[in-house]
N, CA, C and O of each residue as an XYZ file, in Angstrom:
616
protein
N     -30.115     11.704     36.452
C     -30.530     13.066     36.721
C     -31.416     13.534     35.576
O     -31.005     13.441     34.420
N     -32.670     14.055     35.865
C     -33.370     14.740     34.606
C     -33.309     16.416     35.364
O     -33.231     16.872     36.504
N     -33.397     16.952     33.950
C     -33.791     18.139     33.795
C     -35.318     18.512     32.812
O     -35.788     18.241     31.707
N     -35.572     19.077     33.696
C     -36.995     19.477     33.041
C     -36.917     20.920     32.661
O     -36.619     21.796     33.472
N     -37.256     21.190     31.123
C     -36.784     22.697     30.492
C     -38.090     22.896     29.862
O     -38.677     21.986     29.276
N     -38.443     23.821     29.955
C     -40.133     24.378     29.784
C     -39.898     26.194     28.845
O     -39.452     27.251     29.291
N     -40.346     25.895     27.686
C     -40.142     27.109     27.142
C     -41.481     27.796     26.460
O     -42.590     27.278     26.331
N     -41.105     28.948     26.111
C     -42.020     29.558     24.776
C     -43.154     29.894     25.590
O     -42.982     29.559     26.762
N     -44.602     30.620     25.282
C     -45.501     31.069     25.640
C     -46.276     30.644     27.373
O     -46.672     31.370     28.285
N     -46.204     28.722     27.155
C     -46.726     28.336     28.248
C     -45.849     29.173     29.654
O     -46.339     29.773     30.612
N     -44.503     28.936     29.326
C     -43.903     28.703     30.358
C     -43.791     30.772     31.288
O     -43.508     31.139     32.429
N     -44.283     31.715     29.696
C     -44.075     33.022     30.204
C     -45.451     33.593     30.926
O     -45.529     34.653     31.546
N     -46.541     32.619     30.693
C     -47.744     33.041     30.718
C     -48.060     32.588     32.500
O     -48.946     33.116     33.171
N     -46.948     31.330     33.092
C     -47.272     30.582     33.922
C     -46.054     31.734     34.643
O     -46.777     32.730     34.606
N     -45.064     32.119     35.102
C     -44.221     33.291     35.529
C     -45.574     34.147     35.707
O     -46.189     33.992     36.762
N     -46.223     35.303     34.456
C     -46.127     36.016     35.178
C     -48.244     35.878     36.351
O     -48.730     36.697     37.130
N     -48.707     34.759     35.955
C     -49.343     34.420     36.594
C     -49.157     34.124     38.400
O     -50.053     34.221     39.238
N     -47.715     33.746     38.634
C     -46.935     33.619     40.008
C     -46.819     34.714     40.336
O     -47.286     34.979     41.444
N     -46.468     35.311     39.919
C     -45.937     36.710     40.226
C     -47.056     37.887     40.480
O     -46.861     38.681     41.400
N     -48.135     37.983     39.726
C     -49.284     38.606     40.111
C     -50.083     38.161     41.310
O     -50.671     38.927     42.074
N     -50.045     36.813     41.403
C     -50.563     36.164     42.860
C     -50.057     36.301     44.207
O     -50.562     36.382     45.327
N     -48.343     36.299     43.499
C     -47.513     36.352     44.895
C     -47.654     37.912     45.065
O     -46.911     38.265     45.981
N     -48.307     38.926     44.542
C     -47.964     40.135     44.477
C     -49.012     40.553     45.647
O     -48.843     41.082     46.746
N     -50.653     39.903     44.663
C     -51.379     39.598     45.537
C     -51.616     38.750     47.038
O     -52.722     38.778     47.578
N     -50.743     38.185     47.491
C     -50.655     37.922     48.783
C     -49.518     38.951     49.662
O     -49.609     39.295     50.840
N     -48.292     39.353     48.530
C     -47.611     40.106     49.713
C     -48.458     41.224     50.040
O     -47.715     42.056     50.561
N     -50.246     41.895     49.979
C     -50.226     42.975     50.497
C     -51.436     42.744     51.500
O     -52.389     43.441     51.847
N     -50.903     41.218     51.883
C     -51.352     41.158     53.378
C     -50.835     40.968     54.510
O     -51.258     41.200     55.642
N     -49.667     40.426     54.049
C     -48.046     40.415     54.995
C     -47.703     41.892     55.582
O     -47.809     42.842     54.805
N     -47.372     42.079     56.675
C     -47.219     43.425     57.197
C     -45.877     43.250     57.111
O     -45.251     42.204     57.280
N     -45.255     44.894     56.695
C     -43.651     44.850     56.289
C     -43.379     44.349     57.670
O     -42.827     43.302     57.332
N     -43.350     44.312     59.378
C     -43.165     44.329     60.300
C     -42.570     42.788     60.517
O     -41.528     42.549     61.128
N     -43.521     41.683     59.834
C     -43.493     39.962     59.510
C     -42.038     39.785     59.581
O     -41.100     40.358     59.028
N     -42.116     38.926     60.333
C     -40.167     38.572     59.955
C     -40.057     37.906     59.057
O     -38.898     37.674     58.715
N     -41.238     37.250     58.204
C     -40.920     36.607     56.645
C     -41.815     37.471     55.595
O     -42.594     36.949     54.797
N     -41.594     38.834     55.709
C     -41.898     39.916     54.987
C     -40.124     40.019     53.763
O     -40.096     40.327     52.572
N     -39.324     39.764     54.366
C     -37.986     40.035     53.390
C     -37.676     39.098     52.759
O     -36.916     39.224     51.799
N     -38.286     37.665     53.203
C     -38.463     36.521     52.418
C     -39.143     36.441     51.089
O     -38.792     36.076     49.967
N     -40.280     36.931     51.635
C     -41.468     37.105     50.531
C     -41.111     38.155     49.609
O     -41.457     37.910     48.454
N     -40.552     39.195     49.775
C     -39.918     40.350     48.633
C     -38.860     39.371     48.352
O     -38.929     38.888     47.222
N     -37.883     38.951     49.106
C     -36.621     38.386     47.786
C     -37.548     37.429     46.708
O     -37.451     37.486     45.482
N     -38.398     36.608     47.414
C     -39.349     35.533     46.092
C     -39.640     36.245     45.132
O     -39.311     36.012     43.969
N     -40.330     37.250     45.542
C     -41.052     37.860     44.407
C     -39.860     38.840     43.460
O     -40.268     39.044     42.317
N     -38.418     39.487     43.779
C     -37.932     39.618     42.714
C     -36.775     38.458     42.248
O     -35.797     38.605     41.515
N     -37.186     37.447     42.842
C     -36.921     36.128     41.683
C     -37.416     35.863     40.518
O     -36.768     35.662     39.490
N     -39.074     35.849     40.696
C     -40.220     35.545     39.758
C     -39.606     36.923     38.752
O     -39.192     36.873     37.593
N     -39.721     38.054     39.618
C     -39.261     39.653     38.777
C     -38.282     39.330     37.553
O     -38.554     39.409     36.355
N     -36.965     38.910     38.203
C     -35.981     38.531     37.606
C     -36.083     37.474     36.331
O     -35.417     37.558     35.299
N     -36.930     36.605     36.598
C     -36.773     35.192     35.362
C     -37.841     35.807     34.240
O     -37.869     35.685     33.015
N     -38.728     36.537     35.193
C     -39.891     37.196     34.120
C     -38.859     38.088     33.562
O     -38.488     37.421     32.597
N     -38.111     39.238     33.548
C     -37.251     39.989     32.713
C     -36.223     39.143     31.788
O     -35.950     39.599     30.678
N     -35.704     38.043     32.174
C     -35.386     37.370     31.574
C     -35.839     36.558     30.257
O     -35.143     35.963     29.435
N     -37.246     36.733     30.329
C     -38.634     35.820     29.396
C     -38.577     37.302     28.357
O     -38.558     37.029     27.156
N     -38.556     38.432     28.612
C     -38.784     39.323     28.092
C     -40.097     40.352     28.222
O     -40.992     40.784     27.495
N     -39.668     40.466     29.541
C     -41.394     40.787     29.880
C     -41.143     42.078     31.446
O     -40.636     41.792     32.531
N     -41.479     42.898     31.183
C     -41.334     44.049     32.301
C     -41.884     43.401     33.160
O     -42.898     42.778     32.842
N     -41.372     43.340     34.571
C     -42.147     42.495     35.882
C     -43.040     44.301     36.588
O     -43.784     44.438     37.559
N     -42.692     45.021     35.912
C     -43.106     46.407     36.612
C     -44.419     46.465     35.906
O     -45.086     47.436     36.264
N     -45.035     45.640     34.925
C     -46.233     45.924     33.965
C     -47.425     45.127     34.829
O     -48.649     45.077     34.703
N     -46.319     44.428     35.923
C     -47.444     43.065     36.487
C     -47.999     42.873     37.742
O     -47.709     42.079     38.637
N     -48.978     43.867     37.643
C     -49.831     44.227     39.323
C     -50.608     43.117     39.908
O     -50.831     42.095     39.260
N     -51.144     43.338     41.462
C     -51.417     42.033     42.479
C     -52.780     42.124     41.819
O     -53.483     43.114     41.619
N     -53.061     40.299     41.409
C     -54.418     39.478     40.638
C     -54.512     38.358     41.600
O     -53.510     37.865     42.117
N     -55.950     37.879     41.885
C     -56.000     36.933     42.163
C     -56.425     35.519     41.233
O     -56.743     34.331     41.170
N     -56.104     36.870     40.571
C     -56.421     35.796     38.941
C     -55.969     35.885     38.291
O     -55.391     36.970     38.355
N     -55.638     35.139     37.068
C     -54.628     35.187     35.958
C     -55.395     36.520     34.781
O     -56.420     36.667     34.115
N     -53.853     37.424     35.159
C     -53.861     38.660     34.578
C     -53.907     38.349     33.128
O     -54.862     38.750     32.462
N     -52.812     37.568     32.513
C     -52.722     37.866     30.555
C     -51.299     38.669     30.808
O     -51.181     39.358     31.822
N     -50.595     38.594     30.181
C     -49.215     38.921     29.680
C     -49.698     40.165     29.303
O     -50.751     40.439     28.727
N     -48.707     40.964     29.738
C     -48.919     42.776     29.394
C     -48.307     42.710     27.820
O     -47.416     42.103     27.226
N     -49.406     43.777     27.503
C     -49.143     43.869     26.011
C     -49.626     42.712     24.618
O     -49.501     42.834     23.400
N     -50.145     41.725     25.381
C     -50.934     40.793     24.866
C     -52.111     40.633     25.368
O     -52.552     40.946     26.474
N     -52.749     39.956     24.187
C     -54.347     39.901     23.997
C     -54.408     38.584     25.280
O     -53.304     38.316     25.754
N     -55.239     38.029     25.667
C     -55.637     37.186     25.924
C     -55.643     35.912     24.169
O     -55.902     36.222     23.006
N     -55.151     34.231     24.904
C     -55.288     33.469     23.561
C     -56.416     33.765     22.911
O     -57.525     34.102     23.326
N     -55.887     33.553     21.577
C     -57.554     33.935     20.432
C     -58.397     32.312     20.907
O     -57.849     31.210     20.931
N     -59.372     32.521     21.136
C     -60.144     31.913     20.290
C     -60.432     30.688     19.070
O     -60.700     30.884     17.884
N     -60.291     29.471     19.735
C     -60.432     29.057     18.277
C     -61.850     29.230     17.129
O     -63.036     29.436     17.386
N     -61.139     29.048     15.796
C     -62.722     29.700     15.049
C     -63.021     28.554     15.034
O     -62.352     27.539     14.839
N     -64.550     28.793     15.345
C     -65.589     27.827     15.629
C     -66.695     27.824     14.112
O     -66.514     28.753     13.324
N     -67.666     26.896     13.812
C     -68.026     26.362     12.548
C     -69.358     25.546     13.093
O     -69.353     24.340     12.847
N     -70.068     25.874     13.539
C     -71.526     25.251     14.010
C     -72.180     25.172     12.566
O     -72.149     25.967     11.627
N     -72.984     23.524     12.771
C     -74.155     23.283     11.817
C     -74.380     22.130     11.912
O     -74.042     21.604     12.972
N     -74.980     21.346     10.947
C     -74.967     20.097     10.707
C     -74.729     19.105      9.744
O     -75.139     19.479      8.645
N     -74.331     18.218      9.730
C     -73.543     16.949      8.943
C     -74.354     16.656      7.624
O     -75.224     15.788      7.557
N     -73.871     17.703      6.290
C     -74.522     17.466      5.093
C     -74.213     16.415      4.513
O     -75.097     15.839      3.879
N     -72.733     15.797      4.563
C     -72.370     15.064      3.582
C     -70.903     14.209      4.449
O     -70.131     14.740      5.248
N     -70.890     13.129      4.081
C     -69.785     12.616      4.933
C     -69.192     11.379      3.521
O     -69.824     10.587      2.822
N     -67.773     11.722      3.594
C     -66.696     11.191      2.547
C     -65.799      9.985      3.234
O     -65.264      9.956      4.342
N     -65.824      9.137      2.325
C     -65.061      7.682      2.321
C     -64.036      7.753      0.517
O     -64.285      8.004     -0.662
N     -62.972      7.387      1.289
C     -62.000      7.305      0.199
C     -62.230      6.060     -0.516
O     -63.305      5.509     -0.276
N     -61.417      5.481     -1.374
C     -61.426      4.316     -2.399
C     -61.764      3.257     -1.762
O     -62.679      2.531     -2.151
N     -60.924      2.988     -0.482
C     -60.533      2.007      0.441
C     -62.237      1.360      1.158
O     -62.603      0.205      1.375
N     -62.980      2.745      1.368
C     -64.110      2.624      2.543
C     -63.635      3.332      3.476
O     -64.504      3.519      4.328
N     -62.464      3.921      3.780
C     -62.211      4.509      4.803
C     -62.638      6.197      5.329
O     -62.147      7.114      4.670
N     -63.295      6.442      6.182
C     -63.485      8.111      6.766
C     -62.374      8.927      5.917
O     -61.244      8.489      5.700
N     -62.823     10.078      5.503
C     -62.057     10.688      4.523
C     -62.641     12.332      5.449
O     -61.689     13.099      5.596
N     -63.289     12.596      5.726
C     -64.029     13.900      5.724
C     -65.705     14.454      6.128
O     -66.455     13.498      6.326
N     -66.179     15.433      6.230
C     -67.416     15.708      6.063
C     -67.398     17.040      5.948
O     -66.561     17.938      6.042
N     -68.501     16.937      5.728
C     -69.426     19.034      5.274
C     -70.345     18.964      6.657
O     -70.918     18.062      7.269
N     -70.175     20.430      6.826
C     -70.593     21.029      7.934
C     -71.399     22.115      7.550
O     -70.940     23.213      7.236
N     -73.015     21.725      7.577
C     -73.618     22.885      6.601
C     -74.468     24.030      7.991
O     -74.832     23.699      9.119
N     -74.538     25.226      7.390
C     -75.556     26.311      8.544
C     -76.301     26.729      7.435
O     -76.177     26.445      6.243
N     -77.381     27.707      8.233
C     -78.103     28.369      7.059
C     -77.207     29.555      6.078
O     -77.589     30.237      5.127
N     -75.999     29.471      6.696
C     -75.399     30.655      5.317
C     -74.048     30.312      4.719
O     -73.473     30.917      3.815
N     -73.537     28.971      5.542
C     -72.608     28.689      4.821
C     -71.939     26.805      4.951
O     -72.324     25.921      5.716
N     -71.171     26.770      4.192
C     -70.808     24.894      4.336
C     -69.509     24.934      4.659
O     -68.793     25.803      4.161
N     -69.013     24.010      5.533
C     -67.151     24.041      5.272
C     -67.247     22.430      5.414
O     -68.017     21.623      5.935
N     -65.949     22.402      4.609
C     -65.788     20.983      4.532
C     -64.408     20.547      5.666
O     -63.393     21.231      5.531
N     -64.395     19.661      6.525
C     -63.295     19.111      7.003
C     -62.534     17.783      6.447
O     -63.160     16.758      6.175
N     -61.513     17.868      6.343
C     -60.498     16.849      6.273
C     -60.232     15.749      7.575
O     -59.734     16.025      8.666
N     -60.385     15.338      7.427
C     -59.872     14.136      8.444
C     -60.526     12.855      8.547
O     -61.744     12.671      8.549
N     -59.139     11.524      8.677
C     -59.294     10.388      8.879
C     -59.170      9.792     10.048
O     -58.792      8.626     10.163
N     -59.447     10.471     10.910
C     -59.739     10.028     12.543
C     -60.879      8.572     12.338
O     -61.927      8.767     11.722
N     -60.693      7.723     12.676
C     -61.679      6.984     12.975
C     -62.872      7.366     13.728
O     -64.037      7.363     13.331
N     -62.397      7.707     14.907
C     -63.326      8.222     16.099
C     -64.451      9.441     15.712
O     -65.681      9.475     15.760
N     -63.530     10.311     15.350
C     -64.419     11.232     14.354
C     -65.318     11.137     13.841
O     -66.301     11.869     13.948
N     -65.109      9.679     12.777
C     -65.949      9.376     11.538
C     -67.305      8.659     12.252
O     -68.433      8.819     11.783
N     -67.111      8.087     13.098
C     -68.398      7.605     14.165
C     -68.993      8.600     14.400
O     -70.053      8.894     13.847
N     -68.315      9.413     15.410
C     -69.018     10.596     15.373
C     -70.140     11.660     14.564
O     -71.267     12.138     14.686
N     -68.913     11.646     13.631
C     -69.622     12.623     12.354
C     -70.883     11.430     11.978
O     -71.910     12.069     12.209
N     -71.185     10.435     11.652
C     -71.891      9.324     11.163
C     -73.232      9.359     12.196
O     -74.366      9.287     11.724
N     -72.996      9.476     13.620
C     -74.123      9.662     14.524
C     -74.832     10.965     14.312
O     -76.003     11.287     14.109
N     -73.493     11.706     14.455
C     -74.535     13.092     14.582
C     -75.394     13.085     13.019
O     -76.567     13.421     13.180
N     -75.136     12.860     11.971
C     -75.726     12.796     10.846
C     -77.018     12.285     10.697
O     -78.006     12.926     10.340
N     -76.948     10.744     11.074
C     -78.023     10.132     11.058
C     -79.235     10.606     12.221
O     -80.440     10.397     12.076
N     -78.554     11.339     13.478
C     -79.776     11.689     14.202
C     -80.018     13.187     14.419
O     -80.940     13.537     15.155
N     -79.364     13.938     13.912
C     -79.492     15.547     12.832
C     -78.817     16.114     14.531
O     -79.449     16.467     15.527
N     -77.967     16.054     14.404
C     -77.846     16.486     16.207
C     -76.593     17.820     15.242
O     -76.145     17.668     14.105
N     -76.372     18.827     16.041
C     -75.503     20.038     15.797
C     -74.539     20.216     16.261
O     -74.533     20.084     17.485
N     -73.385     20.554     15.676
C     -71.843     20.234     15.970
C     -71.485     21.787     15.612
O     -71.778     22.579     14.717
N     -70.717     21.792     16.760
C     -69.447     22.904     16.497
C     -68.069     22.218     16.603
O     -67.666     21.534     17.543
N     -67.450     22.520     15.505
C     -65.862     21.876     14.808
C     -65.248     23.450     15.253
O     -65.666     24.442     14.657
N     -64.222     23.566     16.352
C     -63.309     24.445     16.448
C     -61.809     23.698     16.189
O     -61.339     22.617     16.544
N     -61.304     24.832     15.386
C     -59.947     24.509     14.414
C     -59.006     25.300     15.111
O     -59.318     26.384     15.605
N     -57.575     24.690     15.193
C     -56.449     25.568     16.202
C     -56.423     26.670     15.068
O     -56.574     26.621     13.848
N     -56.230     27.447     15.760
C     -56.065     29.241     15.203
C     -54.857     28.786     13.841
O     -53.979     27.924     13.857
N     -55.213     29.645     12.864
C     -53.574     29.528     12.088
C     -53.612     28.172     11.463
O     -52.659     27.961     10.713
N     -54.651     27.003     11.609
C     -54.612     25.815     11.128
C     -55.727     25.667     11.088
O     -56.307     25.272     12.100
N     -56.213     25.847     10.271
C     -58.054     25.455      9.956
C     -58.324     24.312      9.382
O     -59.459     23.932      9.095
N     -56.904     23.478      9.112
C     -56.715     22.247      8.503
C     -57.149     20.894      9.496
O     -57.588     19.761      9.296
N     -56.702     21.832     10.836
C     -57.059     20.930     11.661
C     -57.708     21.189     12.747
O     -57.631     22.348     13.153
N     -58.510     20.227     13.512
C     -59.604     19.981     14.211
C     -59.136     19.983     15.668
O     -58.561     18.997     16.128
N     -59.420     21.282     16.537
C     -59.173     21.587     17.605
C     -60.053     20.616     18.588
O     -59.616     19.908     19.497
N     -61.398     20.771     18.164
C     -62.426     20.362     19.461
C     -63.406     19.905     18.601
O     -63.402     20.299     17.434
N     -64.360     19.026     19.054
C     -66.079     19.166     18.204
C     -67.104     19.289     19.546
O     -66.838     18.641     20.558
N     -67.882     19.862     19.505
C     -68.825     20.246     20.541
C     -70.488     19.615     19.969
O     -71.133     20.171     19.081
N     -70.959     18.314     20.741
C     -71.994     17.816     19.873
C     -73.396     18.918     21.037
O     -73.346     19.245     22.223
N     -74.400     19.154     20.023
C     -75.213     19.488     20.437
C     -76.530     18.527     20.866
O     -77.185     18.258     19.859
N     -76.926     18.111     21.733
C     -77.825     17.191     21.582
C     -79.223     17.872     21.512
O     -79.412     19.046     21.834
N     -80.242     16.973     21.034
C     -81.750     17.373     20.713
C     -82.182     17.997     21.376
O     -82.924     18.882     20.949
N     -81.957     17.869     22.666
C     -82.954     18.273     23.594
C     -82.138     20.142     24.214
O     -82.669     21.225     24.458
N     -81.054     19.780     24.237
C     -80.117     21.312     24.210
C     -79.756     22.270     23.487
O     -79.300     23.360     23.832
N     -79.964     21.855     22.448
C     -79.804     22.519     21.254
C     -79.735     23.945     21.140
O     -79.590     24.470     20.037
């Protein structure tokens, strides 16, 4: 037997996303439907587990799209770092250590021994191509995404 247990942000963000949809379909069901009392008990199920998450199900009107958790922002953003490949670091060994990420007003340097990366960073260098390095929020240590720009898109 497995149990599958799903917690923390994903799992409150995915509730009240159901629940705004199902909200949005019950107001095409005519109360008259004989699976009109069906569709209200569903929806204060979703009601119920969402109060349970900690979250007013009364804050969460019919979307056909994903509303955002009442009282919260939409996710930030990761910060993003566009430029191009000034300088690229090898430790004692020979091994990918890092690179600088220069723009016209500022440089950041990244950490990392990704192999894959270091190809990367090594191409875009040698053929001046423009990278955006987005870092998970709260960890700028580490490397969310890289977005290569090519010549011709730039």
């Amino acid at each position: 037997m497995t149990v599958v247990v799903t917690t923390g942000e994903p799992l409150v963000e995915k509730v009240v996303r159901n629940l705004a949809v199902l909200r949005f379909i019950q107001q095409a069901i005519p109360a008259t439907d004989s699976w009109s009392p069906v569709f209200v008990r569903y929806i204060e199920q979703f009601s119920d587990k969402l109060s349970g998450l900690g979250i007013d199900p009364g804050q969460i009107g019919p979307s056909q799209d994903d509303p955002g958790v009442p009282g919260r922002l939409h996710k930030p953003e990761a910060e993003g770092f566009t430029g191009k490949v000034s300088k690229v670091f090898f430790d004692c060994f020979g091994d990918f250590a890092g690179f600088v990420l220069t723009s016209c007003e500022t440089s950041r340097h990244f950490k990392t021994t990704e192999k894959g990366i270091g190809e990367l960073v090594l191409r875009a260098c040698k053929d001046r191509l423009t990278l955006t390095v987005r870092v998970h929020c709260g960890h700028e240590e580490r490397i969310g995404e890289i977005i290569v720009r090519c010549g011709h898109c730039q």
